[in-house]
Biotite code that builds the C-alpha atoms (Angstrom):
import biotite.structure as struc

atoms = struc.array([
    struc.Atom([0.000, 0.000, 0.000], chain_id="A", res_id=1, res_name="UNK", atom_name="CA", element="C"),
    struc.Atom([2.582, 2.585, 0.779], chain_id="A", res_id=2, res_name="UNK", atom_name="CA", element="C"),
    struc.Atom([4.068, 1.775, -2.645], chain_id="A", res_id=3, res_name="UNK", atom_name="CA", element="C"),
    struc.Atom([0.542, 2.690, -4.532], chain_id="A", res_id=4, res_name="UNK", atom_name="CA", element="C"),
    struc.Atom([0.951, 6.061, -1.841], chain_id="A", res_id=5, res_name="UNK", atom_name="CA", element="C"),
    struc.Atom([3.814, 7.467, -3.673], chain_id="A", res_id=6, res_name="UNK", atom_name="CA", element="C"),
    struc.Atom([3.178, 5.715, -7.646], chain_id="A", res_id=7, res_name="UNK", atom_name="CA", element="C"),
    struc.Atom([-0.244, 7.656, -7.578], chain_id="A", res_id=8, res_name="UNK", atom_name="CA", element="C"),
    struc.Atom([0.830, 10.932, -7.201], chain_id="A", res_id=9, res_name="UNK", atom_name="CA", element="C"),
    struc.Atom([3.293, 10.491, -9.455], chain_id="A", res_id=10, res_name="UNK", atom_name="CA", element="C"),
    struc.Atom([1.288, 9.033, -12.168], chain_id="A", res_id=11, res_name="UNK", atom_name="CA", element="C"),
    struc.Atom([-1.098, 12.343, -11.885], chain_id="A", res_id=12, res_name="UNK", atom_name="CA", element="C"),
    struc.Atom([1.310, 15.008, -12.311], chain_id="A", res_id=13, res_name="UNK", atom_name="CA", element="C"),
    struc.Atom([3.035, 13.198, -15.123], chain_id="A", res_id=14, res_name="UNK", atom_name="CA", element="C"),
    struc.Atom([-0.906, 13.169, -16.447], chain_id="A", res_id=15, res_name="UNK", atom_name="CA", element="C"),
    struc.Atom([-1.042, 16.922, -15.688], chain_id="A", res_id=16, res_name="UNK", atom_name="CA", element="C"),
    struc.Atom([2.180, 18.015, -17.710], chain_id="A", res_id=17, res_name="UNK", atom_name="CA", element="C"),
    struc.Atom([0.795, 15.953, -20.615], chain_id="A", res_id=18, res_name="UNK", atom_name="CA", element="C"),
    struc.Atom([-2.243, 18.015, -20.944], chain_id="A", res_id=19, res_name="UNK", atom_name="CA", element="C"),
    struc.Atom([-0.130, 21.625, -21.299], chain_id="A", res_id=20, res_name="UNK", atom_name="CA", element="C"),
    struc.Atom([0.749, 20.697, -24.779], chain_id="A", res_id=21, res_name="UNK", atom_name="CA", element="C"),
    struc.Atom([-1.706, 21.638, -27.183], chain_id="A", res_id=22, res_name="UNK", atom_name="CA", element="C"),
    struc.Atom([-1.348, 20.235, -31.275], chain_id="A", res_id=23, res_name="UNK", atom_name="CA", element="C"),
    struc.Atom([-2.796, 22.031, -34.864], chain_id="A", res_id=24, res_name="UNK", atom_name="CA", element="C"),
    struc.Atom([-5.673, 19.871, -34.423], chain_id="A", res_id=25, res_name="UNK", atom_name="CA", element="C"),
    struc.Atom([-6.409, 20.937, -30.903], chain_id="A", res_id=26, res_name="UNK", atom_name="CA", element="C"),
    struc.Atom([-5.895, 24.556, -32.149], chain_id="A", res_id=27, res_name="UNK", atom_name="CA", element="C"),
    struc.Atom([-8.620, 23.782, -35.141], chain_id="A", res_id=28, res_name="UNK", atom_name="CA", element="C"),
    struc.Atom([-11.220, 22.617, -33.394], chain_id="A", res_id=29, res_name="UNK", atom_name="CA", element="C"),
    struc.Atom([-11.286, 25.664, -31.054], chain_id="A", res_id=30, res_name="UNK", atom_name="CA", element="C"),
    struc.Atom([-11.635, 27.565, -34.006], chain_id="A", res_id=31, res_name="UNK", atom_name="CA", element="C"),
    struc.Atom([-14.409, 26.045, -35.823], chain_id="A", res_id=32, res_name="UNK", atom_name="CA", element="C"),
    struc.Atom([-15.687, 25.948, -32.201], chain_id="A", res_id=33, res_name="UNK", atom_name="CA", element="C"),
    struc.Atom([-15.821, 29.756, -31.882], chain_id="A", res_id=34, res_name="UNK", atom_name="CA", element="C"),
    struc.Atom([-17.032, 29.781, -35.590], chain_id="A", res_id=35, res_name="UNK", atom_name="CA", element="C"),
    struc.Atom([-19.892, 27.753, -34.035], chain_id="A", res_id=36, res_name="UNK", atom_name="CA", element="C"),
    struc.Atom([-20.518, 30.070, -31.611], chain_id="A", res_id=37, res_name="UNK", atom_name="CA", element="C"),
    struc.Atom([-20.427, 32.691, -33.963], chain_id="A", res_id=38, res_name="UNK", atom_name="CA", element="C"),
    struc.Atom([-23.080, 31.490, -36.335], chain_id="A", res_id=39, res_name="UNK", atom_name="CA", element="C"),
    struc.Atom([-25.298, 30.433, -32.906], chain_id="A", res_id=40, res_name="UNK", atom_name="CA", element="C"),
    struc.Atom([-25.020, 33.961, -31.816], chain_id="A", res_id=41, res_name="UNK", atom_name="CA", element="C"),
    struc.Atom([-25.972, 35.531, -35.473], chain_id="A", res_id=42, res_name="UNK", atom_name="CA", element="C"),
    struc.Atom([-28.786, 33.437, -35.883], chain_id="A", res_id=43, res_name="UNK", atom_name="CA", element="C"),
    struc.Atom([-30.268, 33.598, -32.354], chain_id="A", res_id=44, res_name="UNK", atom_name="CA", element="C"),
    struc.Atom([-28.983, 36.212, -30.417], chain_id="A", res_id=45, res_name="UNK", atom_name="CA", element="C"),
    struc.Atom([-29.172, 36.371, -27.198], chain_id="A", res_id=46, res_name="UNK", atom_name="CA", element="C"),
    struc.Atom([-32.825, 38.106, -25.592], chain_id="A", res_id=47, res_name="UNK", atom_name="CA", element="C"),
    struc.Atom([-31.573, 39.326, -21.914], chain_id="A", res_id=48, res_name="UNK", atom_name="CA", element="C"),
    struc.Atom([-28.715, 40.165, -19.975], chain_id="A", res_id=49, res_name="UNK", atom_name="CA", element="C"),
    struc.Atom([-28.292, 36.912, -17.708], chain_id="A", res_id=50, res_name="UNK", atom_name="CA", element="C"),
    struc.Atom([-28.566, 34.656, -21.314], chain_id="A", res_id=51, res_name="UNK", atom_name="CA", element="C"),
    struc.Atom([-25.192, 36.871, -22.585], chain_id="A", res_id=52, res_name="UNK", atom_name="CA", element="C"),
    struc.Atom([-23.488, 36.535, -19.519], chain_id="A", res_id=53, res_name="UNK", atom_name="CA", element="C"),
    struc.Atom([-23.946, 32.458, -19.976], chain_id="A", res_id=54, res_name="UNK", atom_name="CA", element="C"),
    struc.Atom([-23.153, 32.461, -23.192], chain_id="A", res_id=55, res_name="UNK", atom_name="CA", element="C"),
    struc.Atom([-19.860, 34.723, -21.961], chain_id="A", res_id=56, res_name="UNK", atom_name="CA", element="C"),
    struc.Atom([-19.021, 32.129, -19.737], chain_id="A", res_id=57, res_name="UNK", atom_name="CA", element="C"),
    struc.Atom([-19.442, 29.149, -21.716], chain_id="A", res_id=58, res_name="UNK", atom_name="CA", element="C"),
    struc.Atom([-16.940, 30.923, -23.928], chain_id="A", res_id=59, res_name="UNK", atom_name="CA", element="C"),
    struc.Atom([-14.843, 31.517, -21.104], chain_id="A", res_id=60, res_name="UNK", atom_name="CA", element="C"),
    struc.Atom([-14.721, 28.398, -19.926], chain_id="A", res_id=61, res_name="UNK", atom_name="CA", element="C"),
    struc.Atom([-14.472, 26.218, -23.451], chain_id="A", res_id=62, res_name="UNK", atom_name="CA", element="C"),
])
């Protein structure tokens, strides 16, 4: 058990540092993603304030 103690942590940071490099097709998709977006918003706009604020945070946070 002590052994899994120490391998475990170890296994998630090395998990971690994998996940800072990002590729062209990572880079891609966010940009058709924000296309997406784009297209969402032209088409049906947001009605009220709280509505643009999610949609500001969904952008935020994707």
């Amino acid at each position: 058990m002590p052994v899994l103690r120490l391998i475990l942590p170890a296994l998630l940071l090395l998990g971690l540092a994998a996940c800072q490099q990002e590729g062209p097709a990572e880079r891609a998709g966010r940009s058709l993603d924000r296309a997406g977006q784009s297209v969402r918003d032209t088409v049906d706009p947001p009605r009220g304030p709280v509505e643009r604020l999610g949609r500001s945070v969904d952008r935020a946070v994707n």
